[in-house]
C-alpha positions as CSV (number, residue, x, y, z in Angstrom):
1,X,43.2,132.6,-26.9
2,X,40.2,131.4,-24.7
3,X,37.6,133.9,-26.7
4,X,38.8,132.8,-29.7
5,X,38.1,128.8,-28.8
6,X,34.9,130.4,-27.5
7,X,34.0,132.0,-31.3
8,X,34.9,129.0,-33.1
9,X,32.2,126.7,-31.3
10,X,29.7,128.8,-31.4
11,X,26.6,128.6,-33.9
12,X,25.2,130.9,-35.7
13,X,21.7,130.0,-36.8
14,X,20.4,131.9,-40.2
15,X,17.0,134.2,-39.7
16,X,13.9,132.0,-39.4
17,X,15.5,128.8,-37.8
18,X,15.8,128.1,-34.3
19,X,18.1,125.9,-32.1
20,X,16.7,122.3,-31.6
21,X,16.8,123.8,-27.6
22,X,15.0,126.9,-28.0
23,X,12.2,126.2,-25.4
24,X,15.8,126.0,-23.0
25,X,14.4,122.3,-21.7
26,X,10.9,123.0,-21.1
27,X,8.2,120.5,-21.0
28,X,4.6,119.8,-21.8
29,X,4.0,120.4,-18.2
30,X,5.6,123.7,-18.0
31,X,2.5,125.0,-20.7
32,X,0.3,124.4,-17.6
33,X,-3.0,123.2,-19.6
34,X,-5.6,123.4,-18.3
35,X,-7.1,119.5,-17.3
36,X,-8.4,118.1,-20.8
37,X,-12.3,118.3,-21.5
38,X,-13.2,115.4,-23.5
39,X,-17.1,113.8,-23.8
40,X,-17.7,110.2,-24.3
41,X,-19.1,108.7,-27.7
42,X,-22.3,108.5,-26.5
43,X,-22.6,112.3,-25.4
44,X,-25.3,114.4,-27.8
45,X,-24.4,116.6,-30.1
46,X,-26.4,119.4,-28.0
47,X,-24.6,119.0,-24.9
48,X,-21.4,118.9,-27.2
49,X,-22.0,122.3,-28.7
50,X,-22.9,123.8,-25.7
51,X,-20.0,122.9,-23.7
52,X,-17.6,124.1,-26.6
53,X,-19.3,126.9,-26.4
54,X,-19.0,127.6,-23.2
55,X,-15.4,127.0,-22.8
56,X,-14.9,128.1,-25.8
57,X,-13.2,124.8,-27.5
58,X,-12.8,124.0,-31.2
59,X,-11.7,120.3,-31.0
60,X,-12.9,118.0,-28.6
61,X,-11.4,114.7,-27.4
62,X,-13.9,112.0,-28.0
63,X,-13.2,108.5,-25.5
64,X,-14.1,104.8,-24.8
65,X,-16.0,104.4,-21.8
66,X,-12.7,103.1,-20.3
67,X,-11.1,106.7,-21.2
68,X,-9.3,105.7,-23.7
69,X,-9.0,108.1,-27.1
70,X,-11.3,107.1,-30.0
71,X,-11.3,110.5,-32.2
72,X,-12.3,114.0,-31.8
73,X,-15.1,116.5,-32.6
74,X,-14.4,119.3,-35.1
75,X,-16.8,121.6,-33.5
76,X,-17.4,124.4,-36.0
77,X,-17.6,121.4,-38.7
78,X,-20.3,119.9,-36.0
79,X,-21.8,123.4,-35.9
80,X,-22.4,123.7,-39.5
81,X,-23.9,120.5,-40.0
82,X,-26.2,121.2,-37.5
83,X,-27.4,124.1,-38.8
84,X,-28.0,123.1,-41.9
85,X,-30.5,120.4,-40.6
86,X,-27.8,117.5,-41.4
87,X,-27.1,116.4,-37.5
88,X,-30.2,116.4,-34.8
89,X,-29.9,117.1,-31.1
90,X,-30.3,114.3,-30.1
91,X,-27.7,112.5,-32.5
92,X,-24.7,110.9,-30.8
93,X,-20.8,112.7,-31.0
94,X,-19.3,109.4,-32.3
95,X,-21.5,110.0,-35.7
96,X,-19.6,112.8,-36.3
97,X,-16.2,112.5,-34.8
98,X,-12.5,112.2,-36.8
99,X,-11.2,109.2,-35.8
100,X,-7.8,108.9,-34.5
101,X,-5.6,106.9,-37.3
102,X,-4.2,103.5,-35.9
103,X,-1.7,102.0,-38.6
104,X,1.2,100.4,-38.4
105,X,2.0,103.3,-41.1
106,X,1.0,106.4,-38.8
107,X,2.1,105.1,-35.0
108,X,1.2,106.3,-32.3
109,X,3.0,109.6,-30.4
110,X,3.1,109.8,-27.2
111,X,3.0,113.0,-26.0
112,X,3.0,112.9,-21.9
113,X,3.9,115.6,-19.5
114,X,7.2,114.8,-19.6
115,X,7.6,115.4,-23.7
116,X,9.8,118.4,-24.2
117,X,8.3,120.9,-26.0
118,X,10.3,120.9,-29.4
119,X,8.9,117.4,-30.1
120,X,5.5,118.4,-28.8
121,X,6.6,121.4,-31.7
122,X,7.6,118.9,-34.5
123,X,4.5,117.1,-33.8
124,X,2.2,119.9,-34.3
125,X,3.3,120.5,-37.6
126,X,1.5,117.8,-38.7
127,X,-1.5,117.8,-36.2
128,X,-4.0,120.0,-35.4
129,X,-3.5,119.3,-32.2
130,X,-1.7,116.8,-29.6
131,X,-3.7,114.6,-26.7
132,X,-1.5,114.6,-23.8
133,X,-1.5,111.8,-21.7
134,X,0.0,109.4,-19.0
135,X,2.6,107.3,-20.1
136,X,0.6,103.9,-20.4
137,X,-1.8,106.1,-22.5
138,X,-5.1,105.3,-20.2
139,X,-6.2,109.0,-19.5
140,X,-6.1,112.4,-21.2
141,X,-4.9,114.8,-19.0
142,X,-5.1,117.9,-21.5
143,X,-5.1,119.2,-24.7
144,X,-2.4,121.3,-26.1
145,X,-1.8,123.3,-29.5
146,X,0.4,125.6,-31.4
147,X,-1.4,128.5,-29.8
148,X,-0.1,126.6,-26.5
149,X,3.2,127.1,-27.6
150,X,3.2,130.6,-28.8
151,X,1.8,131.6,-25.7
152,X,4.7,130.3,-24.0
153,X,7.3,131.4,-25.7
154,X,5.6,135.0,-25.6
155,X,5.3,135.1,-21.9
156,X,8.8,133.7,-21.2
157,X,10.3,135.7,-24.3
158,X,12.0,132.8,-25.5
């Protein structure tokens, strides 16, 4: 009689959907990002595209002098620009970063360490990519992506 109460409560989810617990409680902290990389708005565009290159970025944070998120770089969109003669070395990021939206139409998500990982998921469906942060949203502490999550759930074979 017990198994049976046990079949009748359990859930079967149909191929292609997954439990809203599938990441079994993890966190943004359990990705373990590496700390953010993020240049201020003043930064040139050559020292920009150099550091992407070298660790190998394609989205840069872009912050207030007080560290505080104005937008990012798009750096194969920066790239191209610049070599078609449209941006010059010496040109500064903030001319040719996205800036985050602010609306009382699009607010703000705060994604912090402590954001478990299906809504970090369920934001990225809409985002390119999430700024994590402390809770009082004053400093970036990393950056984190789909790819983020895939590579989690492939090396904990979730």
């Amino acid at each position: 009689m017990a198994a049976a109460s046990v079949m009748q409560t359990r859930t079967f989810f149909p191929l292609g959907m997954a439990p809203a617990d599938k990441y079994r409680g993890a966190v943004v902290e359990d990705l373990q990002l590496p700390p953010a990389f993020s240049l201020p708005r003043d930064e040139p565009i050559a020292a920009a595209i150099e550091l992407a290159h070298d660790r190998d970025f394609s989205h840069i944070p872009v912050l207030t002098g007080d560290r505080r998120p104005l937008g990012y770089i798009d750096v194969a969109a920066l790239k191209e620009k610049w070599e078609a003669g449209k941006a010059k070395p010496d040109d500064k990021v903030s001319q040719y970063m996205i800036k985050f939206k602010r609306e009382v139409s699009q607010p703000y998500t705060l994604i912090t360490p402590a954001t478990p990982l299906a809504d970090l998921e369920l934001f990225l469906q809409n985002n390119i990519f999430a700024l994590v942060t402390d809770s009082s949203r004053k400093f970036v502490l990393a950056v984190a992506t789909s790819q983020d999550l895939e590579n989690f759930v492939s090396r904990r074979g979730f």
